[in-house]
NUKOLSE-950437 format. One line per 10 residues: number of its first residue (from 1); their letters; for each residue x, y, z of N, C-alpha, C, CB. Coordinates in steps of 0.05 Angstrom, whole numbers, plus 5000, padded with zeros to 4 digits. Each point is the difference from the previous one (the first is absolute). Last residue first. Glycine has a CB too. Layout:
// NUKOLSE-950437
NUM = a = X:Y:Z:X:Y:Z:X:Y:Z:X:Y:Z; ...
This chain:
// NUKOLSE-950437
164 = xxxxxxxxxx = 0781:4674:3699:4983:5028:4993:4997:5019:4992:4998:4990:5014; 5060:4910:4964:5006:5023:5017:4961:5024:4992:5080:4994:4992; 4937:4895:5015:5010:5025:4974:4996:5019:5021:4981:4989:4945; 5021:4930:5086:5025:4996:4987:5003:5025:4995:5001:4958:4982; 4920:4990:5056:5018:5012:5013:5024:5020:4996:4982:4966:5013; 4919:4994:4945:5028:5002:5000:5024:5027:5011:4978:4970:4961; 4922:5010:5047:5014:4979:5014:5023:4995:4986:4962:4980:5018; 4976:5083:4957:5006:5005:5024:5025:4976:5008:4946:5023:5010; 5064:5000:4896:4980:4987:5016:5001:5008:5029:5002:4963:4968; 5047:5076:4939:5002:4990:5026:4969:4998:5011:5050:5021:5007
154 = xxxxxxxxxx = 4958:5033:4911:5018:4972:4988:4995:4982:5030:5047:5024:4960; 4896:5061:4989:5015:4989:5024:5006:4963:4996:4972:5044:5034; 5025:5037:4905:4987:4980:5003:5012:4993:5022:4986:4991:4957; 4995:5105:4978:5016:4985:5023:4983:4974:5006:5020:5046:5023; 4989:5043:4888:4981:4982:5020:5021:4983:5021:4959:4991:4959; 5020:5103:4978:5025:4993:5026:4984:4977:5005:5023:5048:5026; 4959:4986:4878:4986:5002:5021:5030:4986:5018:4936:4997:4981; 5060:5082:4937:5010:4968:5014:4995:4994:5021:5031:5000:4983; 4935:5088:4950:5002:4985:5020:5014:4969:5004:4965:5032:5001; 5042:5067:4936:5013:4970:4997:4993:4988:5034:5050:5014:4956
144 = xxxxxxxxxx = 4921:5078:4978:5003:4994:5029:5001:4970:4990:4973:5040:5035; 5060:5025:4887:4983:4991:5018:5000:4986:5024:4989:5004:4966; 5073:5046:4978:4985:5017:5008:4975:4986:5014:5019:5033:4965; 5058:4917:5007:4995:5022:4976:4964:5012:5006:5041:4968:4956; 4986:4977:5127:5010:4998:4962:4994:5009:4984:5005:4973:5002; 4986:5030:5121:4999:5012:4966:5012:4986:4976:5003:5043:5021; 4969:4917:5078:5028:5018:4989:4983:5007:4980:5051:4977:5010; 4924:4966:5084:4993:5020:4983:5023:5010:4991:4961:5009:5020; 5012:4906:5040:5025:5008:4987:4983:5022:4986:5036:4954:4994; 4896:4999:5084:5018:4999:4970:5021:5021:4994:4960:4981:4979
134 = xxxxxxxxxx = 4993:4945:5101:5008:5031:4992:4996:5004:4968:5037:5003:5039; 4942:4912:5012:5005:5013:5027:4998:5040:4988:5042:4944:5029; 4919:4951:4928:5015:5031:5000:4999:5013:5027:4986:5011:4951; 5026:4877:5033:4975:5026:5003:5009:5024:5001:4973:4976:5025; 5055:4910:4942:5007:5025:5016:4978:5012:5003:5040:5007:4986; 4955:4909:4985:4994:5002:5032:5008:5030:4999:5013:4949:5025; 4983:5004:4897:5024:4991:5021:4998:5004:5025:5026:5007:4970; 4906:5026:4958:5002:4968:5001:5018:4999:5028:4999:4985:4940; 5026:5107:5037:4972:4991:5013:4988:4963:5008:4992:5049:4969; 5071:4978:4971:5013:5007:5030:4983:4993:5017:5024:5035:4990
124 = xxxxxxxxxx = 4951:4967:4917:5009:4969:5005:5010:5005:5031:5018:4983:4944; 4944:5099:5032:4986:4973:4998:5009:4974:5001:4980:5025:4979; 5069:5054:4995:4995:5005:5035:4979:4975:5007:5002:5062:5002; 5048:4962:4921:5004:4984:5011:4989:4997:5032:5033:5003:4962; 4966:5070:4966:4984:4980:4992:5013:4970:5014:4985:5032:4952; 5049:5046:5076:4968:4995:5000:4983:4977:4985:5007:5045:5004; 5096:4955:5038:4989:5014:4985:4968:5000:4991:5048:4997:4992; 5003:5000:5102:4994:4976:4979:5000:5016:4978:4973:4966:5025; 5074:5029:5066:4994:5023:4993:4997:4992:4969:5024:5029:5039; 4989:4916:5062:4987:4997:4964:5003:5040:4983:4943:4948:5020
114 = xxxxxxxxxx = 5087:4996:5091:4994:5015:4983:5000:4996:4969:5013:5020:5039; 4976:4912:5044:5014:5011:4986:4990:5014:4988:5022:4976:5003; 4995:4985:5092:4986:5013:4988:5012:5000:4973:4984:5023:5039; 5051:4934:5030:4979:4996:5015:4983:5016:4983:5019:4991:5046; 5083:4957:4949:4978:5023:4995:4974:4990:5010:5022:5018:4959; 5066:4925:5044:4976:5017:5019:5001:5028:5000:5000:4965:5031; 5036:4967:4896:5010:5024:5012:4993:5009:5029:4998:5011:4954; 4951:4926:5004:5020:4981:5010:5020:5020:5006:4990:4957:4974; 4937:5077:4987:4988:4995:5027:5028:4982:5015:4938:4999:4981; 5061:5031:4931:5015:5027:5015:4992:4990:5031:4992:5049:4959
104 = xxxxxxxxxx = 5002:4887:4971:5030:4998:5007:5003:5035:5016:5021:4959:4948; 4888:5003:5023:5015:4980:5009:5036:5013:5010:4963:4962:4964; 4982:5087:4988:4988:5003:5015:5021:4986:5028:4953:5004:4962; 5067:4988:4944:5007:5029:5012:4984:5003:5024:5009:5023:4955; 4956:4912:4995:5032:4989:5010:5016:5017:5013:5003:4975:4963; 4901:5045:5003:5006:4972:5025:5035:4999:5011:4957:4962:4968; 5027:5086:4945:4993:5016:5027:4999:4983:5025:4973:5032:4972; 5044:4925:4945:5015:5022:5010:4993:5013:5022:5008:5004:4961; 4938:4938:5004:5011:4992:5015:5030:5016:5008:4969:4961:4983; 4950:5081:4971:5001:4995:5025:5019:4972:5016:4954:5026:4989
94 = xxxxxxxxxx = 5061:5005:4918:4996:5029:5018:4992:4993:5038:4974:5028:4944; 5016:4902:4978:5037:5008:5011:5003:5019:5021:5017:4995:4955; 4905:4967:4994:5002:4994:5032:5019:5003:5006:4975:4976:5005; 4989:5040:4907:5007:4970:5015:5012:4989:5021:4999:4998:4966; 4978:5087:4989:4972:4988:5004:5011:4970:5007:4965:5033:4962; 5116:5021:4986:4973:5012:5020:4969:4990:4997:5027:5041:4998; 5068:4947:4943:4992:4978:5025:4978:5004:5025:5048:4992:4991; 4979:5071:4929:4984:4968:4987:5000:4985:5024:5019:4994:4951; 5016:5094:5064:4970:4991:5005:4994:4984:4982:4985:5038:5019; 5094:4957:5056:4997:5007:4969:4970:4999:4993:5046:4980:4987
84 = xxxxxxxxxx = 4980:5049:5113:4992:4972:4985:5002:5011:4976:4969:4974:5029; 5062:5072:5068:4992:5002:4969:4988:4974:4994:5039:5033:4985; 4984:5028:5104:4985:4969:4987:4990:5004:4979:4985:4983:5036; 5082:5078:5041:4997:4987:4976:4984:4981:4995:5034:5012:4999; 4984:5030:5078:5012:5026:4982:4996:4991:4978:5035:5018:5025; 4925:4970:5088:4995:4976:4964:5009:5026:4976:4940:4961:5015; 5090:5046:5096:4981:5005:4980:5006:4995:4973:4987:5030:5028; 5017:4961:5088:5015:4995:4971:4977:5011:4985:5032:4953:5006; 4975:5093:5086:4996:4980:4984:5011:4987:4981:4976:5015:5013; 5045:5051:5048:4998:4978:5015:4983:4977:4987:5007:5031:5038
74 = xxxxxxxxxx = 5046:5036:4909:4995:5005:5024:4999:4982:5017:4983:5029:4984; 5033:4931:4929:4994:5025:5001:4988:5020:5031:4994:4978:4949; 5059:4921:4996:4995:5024:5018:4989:5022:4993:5030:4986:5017; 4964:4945:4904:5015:5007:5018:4985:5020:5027:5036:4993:4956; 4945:4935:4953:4987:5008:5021:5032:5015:5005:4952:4961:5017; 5000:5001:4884:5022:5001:5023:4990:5024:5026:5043:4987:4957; 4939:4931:4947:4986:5026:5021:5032:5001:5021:4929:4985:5003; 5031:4975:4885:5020:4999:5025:4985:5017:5026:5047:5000:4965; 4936:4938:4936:4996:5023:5015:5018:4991:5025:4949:5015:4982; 5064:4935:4939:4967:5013:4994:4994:5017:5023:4979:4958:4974
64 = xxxxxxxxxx = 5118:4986:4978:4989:5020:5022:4972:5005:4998:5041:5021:5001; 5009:4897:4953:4993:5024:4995:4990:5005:5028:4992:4998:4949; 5035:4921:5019:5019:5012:5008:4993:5030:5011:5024:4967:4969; 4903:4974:5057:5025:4988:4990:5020:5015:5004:4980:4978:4970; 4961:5067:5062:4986:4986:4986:5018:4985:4979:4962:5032:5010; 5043:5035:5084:5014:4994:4978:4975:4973:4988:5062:5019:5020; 4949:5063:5057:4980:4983:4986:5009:4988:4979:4968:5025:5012; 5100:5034:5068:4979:4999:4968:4985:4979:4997:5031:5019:4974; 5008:5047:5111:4990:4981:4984:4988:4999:4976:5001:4992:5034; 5061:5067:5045:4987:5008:4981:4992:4962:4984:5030:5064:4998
54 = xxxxxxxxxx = 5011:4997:5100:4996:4981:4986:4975:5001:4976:5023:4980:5045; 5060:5076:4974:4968:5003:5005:4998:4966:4989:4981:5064:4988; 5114:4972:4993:4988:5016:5029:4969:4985:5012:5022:5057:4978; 5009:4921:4928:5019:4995:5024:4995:5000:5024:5023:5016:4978; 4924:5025:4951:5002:4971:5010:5011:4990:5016:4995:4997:4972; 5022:5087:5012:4979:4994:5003:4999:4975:5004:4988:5032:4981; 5083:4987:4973:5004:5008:5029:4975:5000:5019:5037:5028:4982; 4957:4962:4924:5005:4978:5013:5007:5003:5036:5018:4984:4946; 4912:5069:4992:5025:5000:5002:5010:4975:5018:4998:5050:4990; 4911:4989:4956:5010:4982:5022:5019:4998:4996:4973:4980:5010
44 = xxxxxxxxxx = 4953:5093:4955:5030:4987:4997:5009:4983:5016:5009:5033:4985; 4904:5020:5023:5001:4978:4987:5023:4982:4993:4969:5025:4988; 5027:5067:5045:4995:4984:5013:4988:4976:4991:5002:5035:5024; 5049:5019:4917:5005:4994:5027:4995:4994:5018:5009:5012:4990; 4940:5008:4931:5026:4981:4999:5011:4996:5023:5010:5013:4960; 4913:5052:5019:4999:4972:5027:5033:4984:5000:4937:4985:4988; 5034:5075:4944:5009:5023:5022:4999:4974:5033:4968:5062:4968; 5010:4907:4937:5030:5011:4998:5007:5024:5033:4996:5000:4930; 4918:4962:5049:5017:4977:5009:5034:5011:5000:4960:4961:4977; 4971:5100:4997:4992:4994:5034:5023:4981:5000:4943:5003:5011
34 = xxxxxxxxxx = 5042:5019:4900:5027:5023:5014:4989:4987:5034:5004:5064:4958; 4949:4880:4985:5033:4997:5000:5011:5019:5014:5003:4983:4958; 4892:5002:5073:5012:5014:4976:5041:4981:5000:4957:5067:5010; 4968:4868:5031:5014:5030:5010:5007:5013:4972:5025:4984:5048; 4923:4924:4967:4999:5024:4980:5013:5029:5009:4957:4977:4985; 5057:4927:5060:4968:5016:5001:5002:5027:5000:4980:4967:5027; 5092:4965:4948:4976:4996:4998:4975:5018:5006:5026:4966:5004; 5066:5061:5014:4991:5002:4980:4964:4989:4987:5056:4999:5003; 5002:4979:5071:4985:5024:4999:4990:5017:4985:5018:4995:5023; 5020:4915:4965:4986:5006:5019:4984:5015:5009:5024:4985:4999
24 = xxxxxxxxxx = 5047:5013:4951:4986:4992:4986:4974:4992:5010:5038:4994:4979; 5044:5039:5068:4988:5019:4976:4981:4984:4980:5047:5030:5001; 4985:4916:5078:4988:5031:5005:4988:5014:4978:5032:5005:5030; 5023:4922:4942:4982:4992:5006:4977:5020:5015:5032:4960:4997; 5057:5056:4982:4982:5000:4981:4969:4992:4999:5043:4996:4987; 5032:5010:5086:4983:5028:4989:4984:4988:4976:5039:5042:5012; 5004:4882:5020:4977:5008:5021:4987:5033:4991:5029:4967:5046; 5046:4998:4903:4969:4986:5001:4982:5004:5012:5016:4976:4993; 5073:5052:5026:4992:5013:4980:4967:4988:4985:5059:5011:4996; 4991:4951:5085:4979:5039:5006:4988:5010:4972:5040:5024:5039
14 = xxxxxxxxxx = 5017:4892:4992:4971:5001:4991:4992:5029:4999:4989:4955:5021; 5093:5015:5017:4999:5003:4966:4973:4997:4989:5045:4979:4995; 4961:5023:5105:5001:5025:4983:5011:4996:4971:5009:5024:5044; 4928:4900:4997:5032:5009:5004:4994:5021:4991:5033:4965:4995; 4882:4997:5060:5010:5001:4968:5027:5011:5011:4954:5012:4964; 4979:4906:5087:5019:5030:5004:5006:5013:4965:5034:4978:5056; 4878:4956:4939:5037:5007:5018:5015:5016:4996:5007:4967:5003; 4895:4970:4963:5010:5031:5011:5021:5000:5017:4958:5016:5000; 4999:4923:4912:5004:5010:5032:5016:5010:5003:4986:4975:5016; 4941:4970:4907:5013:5025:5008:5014:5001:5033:4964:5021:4963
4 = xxxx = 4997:4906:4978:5026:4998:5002:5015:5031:5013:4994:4961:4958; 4907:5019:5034:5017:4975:5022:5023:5002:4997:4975:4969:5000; 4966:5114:4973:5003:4967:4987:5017:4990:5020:4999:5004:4946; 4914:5058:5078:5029:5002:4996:5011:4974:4991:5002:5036:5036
């Protein structure tokens, strides 16, 4: 990773960057277009989002090169976003992103966090420590669409803080 990159809170006038960065993202690993056009929405980052969630970017001077964002989810948090532009992928953004989203749900006291990855991301999750607990099953244009459910435990015995 270059020395000038770092990671901090992102504003909601960031959102419109932060979707682009998604859609190009997910794009990378060769989805059809009508798939990406039916994802738009969950790819879309709205500022009220940001707002609400804490959400971080990776910046490389002026420029953005990936973000991630965490919010509540039951009694876990769970990782809703980790993009990286893919000219900036393989230089270690993806996992200091994730470190940092780690870092700020354990300072939440969380004690777990949920992943619901896309497949071809289940390997770098993996690297991170997660492990499939499940998977997400839906249809797209008639075929079976697995997403693996992975979870990482965030709390140590010896932290007192996070909840069970």
């Amino acid at each position: 990773m270059s020395r000038k990159v770092r990671i901090h809170r992102a504003r909601p006038v960031q959102a419109v960057e932060l979707t682009e960065i998604a859609h190009h993202a997910k794009r990378h690993w060769g989805y059809p277009e009508r798939w990406l056009k039916r994802w738009r929405r969950q790819l879309t980052i709205r500022p009220g989002w940001v707002a609400r969630h804490p959400t971080f970017v990776a910046t490389d001077g002026s420029q953005i090169v990936g973000f991630a964002g965490i919010r509540p989810w039951r009694r876990f948090v769970q990782l809703e976003h980790l993009w990286v532009r893919p000219e900036a992928m393989g230089r270690g953004l993806g996992r200091a992103l994730f470190e940092h989203a780690v870092r700020a749900a354990r300072r939440a006291g969380f004690a777990r966090m949920r992943i619901v990855s896309d497949p071809n991301a289940e390997g770098f999750y993996r690297r991170m420590g997660a492990r499939r607990v499940s998977v997400s099953r839906s249809r797209l244009e008639g075929r079976l669409r697995e997403l693996p459910v992975m979870h990482l435990t965030l709390a140590t015995r010896r932290d007192s803080r996070a909840p069970r």
